[in-house]
C-alpha positions as CSV (number, residue, x, y, z in Angstrom):
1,X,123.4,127.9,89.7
2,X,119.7,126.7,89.6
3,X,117.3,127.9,87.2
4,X,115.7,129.6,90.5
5,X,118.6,131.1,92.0
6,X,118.0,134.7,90.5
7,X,119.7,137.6,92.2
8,X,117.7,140.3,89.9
9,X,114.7,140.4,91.4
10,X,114.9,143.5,93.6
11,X,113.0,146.6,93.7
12,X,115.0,149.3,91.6
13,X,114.0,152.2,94.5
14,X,112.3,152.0,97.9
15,X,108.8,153.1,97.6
16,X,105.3,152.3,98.8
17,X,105.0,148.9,98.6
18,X,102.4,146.8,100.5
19,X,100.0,144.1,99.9
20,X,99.1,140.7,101.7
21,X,98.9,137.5,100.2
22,X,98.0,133.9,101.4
23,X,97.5,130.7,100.8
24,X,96.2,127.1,102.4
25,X,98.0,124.4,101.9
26,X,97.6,120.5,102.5
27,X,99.7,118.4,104.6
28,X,100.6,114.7,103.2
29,X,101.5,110.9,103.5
30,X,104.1,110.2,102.2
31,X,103.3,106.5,100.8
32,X,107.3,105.6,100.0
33,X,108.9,107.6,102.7
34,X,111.4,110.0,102.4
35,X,113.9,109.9,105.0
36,X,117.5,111.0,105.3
37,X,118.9,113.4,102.7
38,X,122.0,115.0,101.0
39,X,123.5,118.4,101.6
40,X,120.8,121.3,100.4
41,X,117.8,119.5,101.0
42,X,118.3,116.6,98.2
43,X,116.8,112.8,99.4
44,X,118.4,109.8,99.6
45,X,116.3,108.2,97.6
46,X,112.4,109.4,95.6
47,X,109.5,109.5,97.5
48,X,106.0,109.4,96.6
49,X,102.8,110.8,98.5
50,X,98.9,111.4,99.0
51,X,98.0,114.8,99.2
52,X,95.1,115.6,101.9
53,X,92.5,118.2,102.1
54,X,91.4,118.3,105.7
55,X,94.6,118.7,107.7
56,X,96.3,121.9,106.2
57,X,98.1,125.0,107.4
58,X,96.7,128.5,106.8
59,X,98.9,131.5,106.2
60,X,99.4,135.1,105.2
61,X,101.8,137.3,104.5
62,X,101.4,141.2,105.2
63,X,103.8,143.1,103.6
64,X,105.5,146.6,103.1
65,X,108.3,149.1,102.1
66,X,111.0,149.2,105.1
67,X,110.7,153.4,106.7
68,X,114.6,152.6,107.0
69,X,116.4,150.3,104.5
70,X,118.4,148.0,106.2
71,X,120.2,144.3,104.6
72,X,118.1,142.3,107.1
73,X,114.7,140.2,106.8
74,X,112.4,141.9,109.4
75,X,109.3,139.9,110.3
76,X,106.6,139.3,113.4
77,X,105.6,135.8,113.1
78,X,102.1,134.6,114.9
79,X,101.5,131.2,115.4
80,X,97.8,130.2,116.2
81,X,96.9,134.3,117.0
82,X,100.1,134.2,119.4
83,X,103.5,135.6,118.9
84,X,105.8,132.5,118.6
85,X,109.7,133.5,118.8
86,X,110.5,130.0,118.1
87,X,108.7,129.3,115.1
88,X,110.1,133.0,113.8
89,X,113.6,132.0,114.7
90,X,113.0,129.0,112.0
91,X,111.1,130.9,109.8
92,X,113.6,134.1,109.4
93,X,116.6,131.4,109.2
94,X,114.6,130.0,106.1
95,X,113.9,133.3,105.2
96,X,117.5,134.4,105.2
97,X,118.6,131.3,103.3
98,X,115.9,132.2,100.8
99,X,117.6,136.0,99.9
100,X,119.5,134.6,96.4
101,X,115.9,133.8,95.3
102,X,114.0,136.5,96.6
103,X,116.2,139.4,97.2
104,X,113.3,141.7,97.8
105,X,112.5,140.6,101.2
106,X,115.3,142.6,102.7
107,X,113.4,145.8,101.5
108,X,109.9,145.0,103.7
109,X,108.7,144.5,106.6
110,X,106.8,141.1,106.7
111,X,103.7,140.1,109.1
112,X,103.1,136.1,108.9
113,X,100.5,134.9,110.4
114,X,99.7,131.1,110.1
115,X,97.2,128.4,111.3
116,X,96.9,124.2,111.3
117,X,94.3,122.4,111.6
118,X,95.2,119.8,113.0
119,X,97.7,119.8,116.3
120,X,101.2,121.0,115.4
121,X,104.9,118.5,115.4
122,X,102.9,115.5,116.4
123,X,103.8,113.5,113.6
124,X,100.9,115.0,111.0
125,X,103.4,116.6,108.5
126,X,103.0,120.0,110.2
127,X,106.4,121.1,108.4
128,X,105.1,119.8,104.9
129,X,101.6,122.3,105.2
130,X,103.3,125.0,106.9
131,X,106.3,125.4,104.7
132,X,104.9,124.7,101.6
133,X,101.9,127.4,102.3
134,X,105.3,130.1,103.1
135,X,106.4,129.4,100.0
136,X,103.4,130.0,97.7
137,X,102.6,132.9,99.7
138,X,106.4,134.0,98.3
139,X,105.8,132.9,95.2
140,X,102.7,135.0,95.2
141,X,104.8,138.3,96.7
142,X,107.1,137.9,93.7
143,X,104.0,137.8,91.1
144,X,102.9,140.5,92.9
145,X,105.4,142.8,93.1
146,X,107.5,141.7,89.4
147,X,104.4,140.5,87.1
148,X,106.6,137.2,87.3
149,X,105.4,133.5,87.8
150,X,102.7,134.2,85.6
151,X,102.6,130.6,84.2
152,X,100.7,128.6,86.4
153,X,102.8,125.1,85.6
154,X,106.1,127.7,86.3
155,X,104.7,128.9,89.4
156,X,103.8,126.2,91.3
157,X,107.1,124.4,90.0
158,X,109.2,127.5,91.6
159,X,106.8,126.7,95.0
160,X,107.5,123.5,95.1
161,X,111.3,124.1,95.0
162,X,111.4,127.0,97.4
163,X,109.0,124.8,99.7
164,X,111.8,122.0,99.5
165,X,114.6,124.5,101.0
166,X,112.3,124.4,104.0
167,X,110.8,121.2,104.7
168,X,111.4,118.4,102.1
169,X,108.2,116.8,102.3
170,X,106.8,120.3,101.9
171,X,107.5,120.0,98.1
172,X,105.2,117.3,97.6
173,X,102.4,119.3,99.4
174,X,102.4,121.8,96.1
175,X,100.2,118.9,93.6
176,X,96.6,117.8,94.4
177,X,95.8,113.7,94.5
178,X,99.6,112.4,94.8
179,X,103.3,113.7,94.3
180,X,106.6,112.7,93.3
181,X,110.1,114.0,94.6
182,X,113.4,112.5,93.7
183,X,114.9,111.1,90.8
184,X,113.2,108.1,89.6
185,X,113.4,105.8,86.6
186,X,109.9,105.1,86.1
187,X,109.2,109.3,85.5
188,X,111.8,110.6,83.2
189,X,110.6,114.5,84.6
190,X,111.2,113.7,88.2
191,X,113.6,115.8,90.1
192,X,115.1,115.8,93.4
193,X,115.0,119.8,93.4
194,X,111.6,119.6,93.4
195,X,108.2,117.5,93.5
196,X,105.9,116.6,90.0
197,X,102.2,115.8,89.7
198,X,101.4,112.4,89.8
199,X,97.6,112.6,89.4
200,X,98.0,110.9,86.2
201,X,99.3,108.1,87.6
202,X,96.2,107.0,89.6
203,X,94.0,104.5,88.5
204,X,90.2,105.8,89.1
205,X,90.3,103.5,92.3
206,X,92.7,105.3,93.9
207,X,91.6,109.1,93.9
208,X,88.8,109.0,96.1
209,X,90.8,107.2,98.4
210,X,89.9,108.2,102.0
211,X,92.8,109.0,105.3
212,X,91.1,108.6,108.6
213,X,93.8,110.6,110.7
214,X,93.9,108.6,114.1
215,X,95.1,111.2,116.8
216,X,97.0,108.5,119.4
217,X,98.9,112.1,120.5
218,X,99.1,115.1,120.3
219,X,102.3,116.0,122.0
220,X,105.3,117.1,120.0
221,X,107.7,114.2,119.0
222,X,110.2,113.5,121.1
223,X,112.8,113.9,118.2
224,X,112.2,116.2,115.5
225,X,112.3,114.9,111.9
226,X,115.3,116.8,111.2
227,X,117.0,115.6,113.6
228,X,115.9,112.2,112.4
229,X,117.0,112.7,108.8
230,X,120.7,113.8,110.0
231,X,120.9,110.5,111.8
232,X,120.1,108.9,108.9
233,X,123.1,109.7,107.3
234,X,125.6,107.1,109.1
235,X,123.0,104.5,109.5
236,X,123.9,101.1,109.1
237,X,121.4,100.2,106.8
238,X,121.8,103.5,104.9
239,X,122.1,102.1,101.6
240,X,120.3,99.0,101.7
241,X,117.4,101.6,102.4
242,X,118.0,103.9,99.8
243,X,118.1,100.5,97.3
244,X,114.8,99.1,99.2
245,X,113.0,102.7,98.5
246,X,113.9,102.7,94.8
247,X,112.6,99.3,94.6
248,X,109.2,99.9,96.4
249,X,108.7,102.9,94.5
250,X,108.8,100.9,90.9
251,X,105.9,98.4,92.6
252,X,103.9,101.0,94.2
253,X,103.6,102.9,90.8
254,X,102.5,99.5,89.1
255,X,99.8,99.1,91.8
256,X,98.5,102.6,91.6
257,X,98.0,102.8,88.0
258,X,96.7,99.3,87.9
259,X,94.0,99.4,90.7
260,X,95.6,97.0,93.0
261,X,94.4,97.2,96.4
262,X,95.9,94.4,97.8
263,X,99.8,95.1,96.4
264,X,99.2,99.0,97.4
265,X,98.6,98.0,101.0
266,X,101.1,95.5,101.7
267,X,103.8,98.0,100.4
268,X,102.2,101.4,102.4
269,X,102.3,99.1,105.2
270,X,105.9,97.7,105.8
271,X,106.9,101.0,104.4
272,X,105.9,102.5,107.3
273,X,106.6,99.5,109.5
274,X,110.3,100.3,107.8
275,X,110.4,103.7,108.4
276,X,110.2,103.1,112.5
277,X,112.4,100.7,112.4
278,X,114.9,102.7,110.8
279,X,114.4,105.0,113.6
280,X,114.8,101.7,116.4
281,X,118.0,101.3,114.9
282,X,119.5,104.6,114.8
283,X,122.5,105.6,116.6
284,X,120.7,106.5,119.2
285,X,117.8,105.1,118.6
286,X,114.4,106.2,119.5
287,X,111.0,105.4,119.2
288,X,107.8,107.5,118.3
289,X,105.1,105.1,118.4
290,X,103.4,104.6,121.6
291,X,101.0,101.8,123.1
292,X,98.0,102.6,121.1
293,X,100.1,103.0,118.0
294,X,100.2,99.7,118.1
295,X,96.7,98.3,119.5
296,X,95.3,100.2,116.1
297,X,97.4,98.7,113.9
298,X,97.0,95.4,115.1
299,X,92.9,96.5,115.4
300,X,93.1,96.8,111.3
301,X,95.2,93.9,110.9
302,X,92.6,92.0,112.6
303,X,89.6,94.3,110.8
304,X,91.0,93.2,107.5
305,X,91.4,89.8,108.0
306,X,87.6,88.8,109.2
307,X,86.3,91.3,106.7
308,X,88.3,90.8,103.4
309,X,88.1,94.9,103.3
310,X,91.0,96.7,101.2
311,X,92.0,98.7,104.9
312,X,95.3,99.9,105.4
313,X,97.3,101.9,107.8
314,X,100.6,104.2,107.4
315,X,102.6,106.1,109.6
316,X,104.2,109.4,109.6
317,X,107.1,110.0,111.9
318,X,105.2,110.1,115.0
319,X,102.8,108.1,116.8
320,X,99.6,108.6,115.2
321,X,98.2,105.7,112.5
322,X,96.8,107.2,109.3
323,X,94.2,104.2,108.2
324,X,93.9,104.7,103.6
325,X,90.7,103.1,102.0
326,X,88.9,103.2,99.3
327,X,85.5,106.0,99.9
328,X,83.5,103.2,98.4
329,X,83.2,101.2,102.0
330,X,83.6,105.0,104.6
331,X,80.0,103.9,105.8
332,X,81.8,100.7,107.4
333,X,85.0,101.7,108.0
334,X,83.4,104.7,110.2
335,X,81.6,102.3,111.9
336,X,84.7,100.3,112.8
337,X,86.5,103.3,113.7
338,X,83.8,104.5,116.4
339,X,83.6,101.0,117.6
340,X,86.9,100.0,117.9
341,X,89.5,102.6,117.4
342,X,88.5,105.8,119.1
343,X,89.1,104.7,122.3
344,X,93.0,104.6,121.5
345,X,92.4,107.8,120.7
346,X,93.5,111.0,122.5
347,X,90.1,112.2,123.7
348,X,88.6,109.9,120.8
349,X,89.6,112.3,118.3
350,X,90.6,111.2,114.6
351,X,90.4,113.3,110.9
352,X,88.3,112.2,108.4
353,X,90.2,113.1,105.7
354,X,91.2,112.3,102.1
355,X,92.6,112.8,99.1
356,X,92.8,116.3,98.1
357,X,92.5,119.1,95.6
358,X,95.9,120.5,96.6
359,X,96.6,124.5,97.8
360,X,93.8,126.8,97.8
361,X,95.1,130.9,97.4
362,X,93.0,133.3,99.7
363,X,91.2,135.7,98.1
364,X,91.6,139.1,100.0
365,X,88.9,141.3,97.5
C-alpha cells in the first residue's frame, strides 16, 4: 500500500460541513515526452517538463454534508459556465477511483466548476491543468476538513500523486519552472508515483525562457492521449523508445544546467519529431499534425538558420507548435511571429507564454 493510500480519513459523524476551495493550475511541455505507461498510471520511461503560466485551468470545488448519507460521490460538474455530463462522467470515475485516498467525498455533495484558458483537448495539455488543479483543490478539502497536509513540501507531494491517478502529465504541472516524473538515474529522489521540482536544475539561462503557443487548431484531437498511450503498449519500437527517452533525458539535464542552447534544442526538437512518429507508426496509426504544423516548423527551421537565433519548437500531442526561446531576443522573435507565423494560425491566434511560477490557490476571504 502507498504512503497515500489512507482509508482513515473520514468524518467520524455527518454534520454541517461546507466550504469551497480552488485552485489555478498551469498546463506544460513536456520537453522528454512521456508516452505509454504501465498499469496504475506508472510511465514507460521519466519525463521531464516546462511548467507555463499563461495557459492554465481554473477550478473550484463547493462542498457540503450529504441531507441523506449514501456510499456514492455525488457531484454537478460545469465546464466553461455549462453543465458538461461528459467531462462529469470522467471526473466522478476519477473521483470514485480516488475513495481509498479520500474517503470523505462519499459524505458531500461536491459542485466543480472549472475554466481553461486556452481551447480545451486540442493538444495544449488540457488534461495536465485541469487534473492537476482537481487535485490540489482535494488536497486543499482534506487540509480543510482534517488539519492534514499542513507541510507545504507534503502537500504538494500528495497533489502531485493524486494528480497522476488522473492525467500523468498532470503530476508535473504541481512545480513551478520545470518537473521531473519517473525514475531516473541522474535524480536519486525521482519517482514514478509522482513528479519532483526541478527548478534547481536550470541554469539562469533557461528560467526566463519564453513558449509562444502557436494555435494551428483548435479542434479536439482526433485520438485522445489515452488512447494514444494504450497503443503504445505493443508498439514495435516500444522499447527502443523507452531506452531512447532514458538516454535523452541524461543529455537534456547536462544542457539545462549548463546553459546550452544549442544541445537543448536539437534534443526538444526530435523529441517531439519522435513523439509523432511514434504515433505514424502505431497500430493503427494516426496523425495529429496538420498542414500548418508543418509550414511553422519548417518557418523556424528556416528562421534559425539565417538568423543564428537559439529558436526552437516542440510539440504536444496535437497539432499545434509550441516555439521555446530565450526572453532575451521576445522583441524579435514577436516580430517574426507576426510576420511570418500567424497566418498558419487559426484566426492568427498564438499564447505568449512562458515559464511559470507554478499553481496559484484562490483566495475566497
Amino acid at each position: 500500500m502507498n504512503r497515500y493510500d489512507d482509508p482513515s480519513l473520514l468524518l467520524e459523524k455527518l454534520k454541517e460541513y461546507e466550504g469551497i476551495v480552488g485552485w489555478k493550475s498551469p498546463s506544460n511541455i513536456a520537453l522528454i515526452k512521456y508516452w505509454g505507461k504501465y498499469a496504475n498510471q506508472i510511465p514507460l520511461n521519466p519525463s521531464i517538463s516546462f511548467t507555463l503560466s499563461q495557459a492554465f485551468t481554473q477550478t473550484t470545488i463547493s462542498y457540503h454534508s450529504k441531507i441523506k448519507r449514501s456510499e456514492k460521490v455525488e457531484t454537478t460538474f460545469y465546464f466553461e459556465g455549462k453543465l458538461n455530463q461528459e467531462f462529469a462522467k470522467r471526473v466522478k470515475n476519477y473521483l470514485d477511483a480516488l475513495l481509498p485516498i479520500f474517503p470523505f467525498l462519499t459524505q458531500l455533495d461536491l459542485t466543480i466548476k472549472s475554466d481553461n484558458s486556452f481551447p480545451h483537448s486540442s493538444g495544449i495539455a488540457s488534461s495536465a491543468s485541469s487534473m492537476s488543479a482537481l487535485a490540489l483543490c482535494l488536497c486543499s478539502m482534506e487540509k480543510q476538513l482534517f488539519g492534514t497536509l499542513e507541510d507545504k513540501d507534503e502537500f504538494f507531494r500528495k497533489a502531485s500523486f493524486v494528480a497522476r491517478m488522473g492525467s500523468g502529465s498532470a503530476c508535473r504541472s504541481i512545480y513551478p519552472k520545470a518537473a521531473i516524473w519517473g525514475e531516473s538515474i541522474d535524480y536519486e529522489e525521482s519517482s514514478d508515483f509522482y513528479a519532483i521540482p526541478a527548478k534547481l536544475a536550470l541554469h539562469e539561462k533557461f528560467r526566463r525562457f519564453r513558449d509562444d503557443i502557436l494555435i494551428v487548431s483548435k479542434e479536439a484531437k482526433s485520438i485522445s492521449s489515452s488512447d494514444g498511450h494504450k497503443i503504445m503498449s505493443n508498439h514495435v519500437f516500444r522499447e527502443p523508445r523507452i531506452s531512447q527517452a532514458k538516454k535523452r533525458l541524461h543529455f537534456l539535464l547536462k544542457a539545462l544546467k549548463e546553459g546550452n542552447y544549442n544541445r537543448f534544442g536539437e534534443i526538444v526538437e526530435k523529441e517531439a519529431l519522435t513523439l509523432h512518429g511514434m504515433m505514424m507508426t502505431s497500430t493503427p496509426a494516426y496523425i495529429l499534425m496538420e498542414p500548418n504544423t508543418i509550414k511553422i516548423i519548417q518557418e523556424i527551421q528556416n528562421f534559425r538558420n539565417m538568423t543564428g537565433l537559439p529558436v526552437y519548437f516542440s510539440l504536444d500531442a496535437g497539432p499545434n507548435v509550441h516555439m521555446l526561446y530565450p526572453a532575451s531576443i521576445e522583441d524579435k522573435v514577436h516580430a517574426f511571429v507576426e510576420n511570418d507565423l500567424v497566418k498558419y494560425c487559426k484566426n492568427g491566434e498564438y499564447i505568449k507564454d512562458y515559464l511559470g511560477s507554478g499553481p496559484m490557490e484562490l483566495d475566497f476571504h
